[in-house]
C-alpha positions as CSV (number, residue, x, y, z in Angstrom):
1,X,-52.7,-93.6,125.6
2,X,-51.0,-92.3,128.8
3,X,-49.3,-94.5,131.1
4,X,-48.2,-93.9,134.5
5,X,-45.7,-95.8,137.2
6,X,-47.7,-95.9,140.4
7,X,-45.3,-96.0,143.5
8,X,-46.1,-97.9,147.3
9,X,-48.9,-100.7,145.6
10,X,-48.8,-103.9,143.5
11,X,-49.6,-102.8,140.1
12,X,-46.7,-102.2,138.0
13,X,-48.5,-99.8,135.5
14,X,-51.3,-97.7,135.3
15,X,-52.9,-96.9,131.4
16,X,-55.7,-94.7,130.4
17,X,-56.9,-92.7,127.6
18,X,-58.7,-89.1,128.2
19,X,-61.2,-87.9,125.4
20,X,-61.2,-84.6,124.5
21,X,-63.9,-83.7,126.6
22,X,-61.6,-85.0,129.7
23,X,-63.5,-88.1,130.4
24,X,-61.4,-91.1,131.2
25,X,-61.5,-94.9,128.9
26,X,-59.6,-97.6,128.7
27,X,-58.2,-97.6,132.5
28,X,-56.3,-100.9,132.7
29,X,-53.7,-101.5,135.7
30,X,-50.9,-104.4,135.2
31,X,-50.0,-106.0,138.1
32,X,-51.9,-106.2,141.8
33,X,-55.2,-107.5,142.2
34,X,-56.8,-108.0,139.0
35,X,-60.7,-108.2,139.9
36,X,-60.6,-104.8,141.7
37,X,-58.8,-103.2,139.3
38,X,-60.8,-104.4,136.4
39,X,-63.6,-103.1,138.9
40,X,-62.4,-99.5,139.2
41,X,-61.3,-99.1,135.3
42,X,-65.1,-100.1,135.0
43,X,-66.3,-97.6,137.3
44,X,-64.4,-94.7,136.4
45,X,-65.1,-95.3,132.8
46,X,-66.7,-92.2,130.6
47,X,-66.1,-90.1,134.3
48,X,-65.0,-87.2,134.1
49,X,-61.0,-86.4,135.3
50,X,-61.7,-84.3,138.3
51,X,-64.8,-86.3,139.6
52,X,-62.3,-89.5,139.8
53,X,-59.9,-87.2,141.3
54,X,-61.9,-85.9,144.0
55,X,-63.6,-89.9,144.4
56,X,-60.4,-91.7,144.8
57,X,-57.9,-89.3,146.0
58,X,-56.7,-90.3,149.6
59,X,-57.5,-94.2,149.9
60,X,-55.7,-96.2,151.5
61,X,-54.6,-99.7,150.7
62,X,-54.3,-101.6,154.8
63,X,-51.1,-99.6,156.5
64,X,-49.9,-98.4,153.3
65,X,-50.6,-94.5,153.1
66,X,-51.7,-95.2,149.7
67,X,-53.6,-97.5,146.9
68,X,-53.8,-98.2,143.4
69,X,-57.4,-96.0,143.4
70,X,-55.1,-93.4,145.2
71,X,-52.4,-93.7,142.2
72,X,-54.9,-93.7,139.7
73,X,-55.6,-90.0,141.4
74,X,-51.9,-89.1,141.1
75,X,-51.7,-90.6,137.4
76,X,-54.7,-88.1,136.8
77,X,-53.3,-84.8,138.5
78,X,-50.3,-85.5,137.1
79,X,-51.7,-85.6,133.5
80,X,-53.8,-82.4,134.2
81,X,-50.5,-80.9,135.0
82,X,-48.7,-81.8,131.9
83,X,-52.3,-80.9,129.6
């Protein structure tokens, strides 16, 4: 389980699990808007890291210059990074 703290959204907390073939499970978000997130940890399940990266990366929530799909990107390079 990796958990990350997403900065400039509502959600609190961002968890996810990567297999060892670098596809994403488990992507739960605590905090902001629960139907969407449920929604994108649906979506990006059994995807591969650098597909949700490249899918997610740069949206953003109204005039905020980023969103919890956008963090979910961040959480993800970062744990390429440290992998």
């Amino acid at each position: 389980m990796n958990t990350y703290f997403p900065r400039g959204v509502c959600s609190r907390r961002i968890i996810f699990d990567v297999a060892d073939d670098g596809t994403l499970h488990n992507v739960s978000f605590e905090g902001g808007c629960n139907g969407n997130l449920q929604g994108i940890g649906a979506l990006v399940e059994g995807m591969e890291i650098e597909d949700a990266i490249e899918r997610l990366s740069g949206i953003h929530c109204g005039f905020k210059g980023t969103s919890c799909p956008d963090q979910l990107a961040q959480a993800l390079i970062q744990y390429q990074e440290e992998h």
